[in-house]
N, C-alpha and C positions, 0 to 999 in steps of 0.2 A: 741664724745665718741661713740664707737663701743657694746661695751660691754651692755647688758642691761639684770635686775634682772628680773627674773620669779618669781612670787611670786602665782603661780599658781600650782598648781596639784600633791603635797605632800599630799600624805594619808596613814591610817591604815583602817585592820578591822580584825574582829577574827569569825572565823567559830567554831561555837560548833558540834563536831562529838558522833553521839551515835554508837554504835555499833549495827551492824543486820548479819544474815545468808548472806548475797549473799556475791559471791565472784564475781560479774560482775563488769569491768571497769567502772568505776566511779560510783560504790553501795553505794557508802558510803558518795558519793555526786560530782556534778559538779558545780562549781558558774561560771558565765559569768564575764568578763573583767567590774571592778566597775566604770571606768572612759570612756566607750566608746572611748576609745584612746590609742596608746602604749603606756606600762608603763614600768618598770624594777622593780621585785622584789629585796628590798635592804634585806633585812632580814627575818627570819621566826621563832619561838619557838612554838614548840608541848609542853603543859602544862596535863600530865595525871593524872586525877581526881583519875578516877577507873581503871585500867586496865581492859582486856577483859577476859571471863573465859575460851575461847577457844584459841588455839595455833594457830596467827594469825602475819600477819606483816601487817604494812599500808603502801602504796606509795602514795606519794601527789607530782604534780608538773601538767606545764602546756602544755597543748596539743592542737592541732587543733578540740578536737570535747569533748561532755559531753559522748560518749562512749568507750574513749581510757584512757588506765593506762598511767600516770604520774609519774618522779621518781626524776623529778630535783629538788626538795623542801624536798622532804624523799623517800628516797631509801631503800626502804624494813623493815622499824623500827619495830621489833621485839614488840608489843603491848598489850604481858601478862607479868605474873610472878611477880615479886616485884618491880614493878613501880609506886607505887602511891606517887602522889605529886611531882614527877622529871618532870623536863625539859629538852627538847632534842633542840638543833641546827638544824634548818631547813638550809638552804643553807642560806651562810653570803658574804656578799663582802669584803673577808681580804684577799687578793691576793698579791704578790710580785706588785710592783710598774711596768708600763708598758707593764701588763703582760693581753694577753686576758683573759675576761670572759667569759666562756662558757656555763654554769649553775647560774641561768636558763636564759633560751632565753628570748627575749624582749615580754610580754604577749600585740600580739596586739588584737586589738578592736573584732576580731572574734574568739578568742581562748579560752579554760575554765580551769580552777584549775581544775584537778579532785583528789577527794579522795578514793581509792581501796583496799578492803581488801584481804589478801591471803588466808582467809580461816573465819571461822565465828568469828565475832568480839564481839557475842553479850557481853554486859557487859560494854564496852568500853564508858568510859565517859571522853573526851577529849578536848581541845579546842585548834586551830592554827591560832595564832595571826601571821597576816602579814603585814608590811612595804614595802610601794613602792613610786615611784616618775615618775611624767609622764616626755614621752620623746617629 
């Protein structure tokens, strides 16, 4: 038999986000790759507490450094107004059969989740629960 079970490197974890003034690439936070090793994000869900009191979007996805905006995980989500208690879809693997994926890239062992806001977030009580599997 060729074939042989990995029974290794399936994980979660959830980032609680608060909201602050900076509008700096990755202000809102950057975390490091939690497996030292490539991984694939399989799923993600934005669960919003509190919304933010300021007219703000977040981008969350993964990049080569803890000072660059990210957009492949959340693309500009609109993060005030009458959101509390909703859930939003971060990037999911439901794709046509065959068909590449191209969001998000494979987060290897040197690259960071960054979380970015578009403008002041403060207020923002958030949390992005994320799913991956090493490669």
């Amino acid at each position: 038999m060729t074939a042989v079970v990995n029974t290794e490197g399936k994980g979660a974890f959830s980032i609680h986000i608060t909201g602050v003034t900076s509008v700096a690439n990755g202000g809102l936070g950057a975390i490091a790759n939690p497996e030292g090793a490539d991984i694939i994000v399989l799923r993600s869900e934005l669960y919003v507490k509190t919304p933010s009191t300021g007219a703000a979007n977040l981008g969350a996805g993964i990049v080569a450094d803890a000072v660059t905006k990210g957009t492949d995980i959340l693309n500009d989500l609109a993060v005030n107004g009458a959101i509390t208690g909703k859930v939003y879809n971060g990037n999911a693997i439901q794709v046509t059969a065959k068909t590449e994926i191209t969001a998000p890239v494979v987060w290897t062992s040197t690259k960071y989740l960054t979380l970015t806001g578009s403008g002041d977030s403060t207020g923002l009580d958030a949390t992005l629960y994320v799913e991956y599997v090493r490669v």
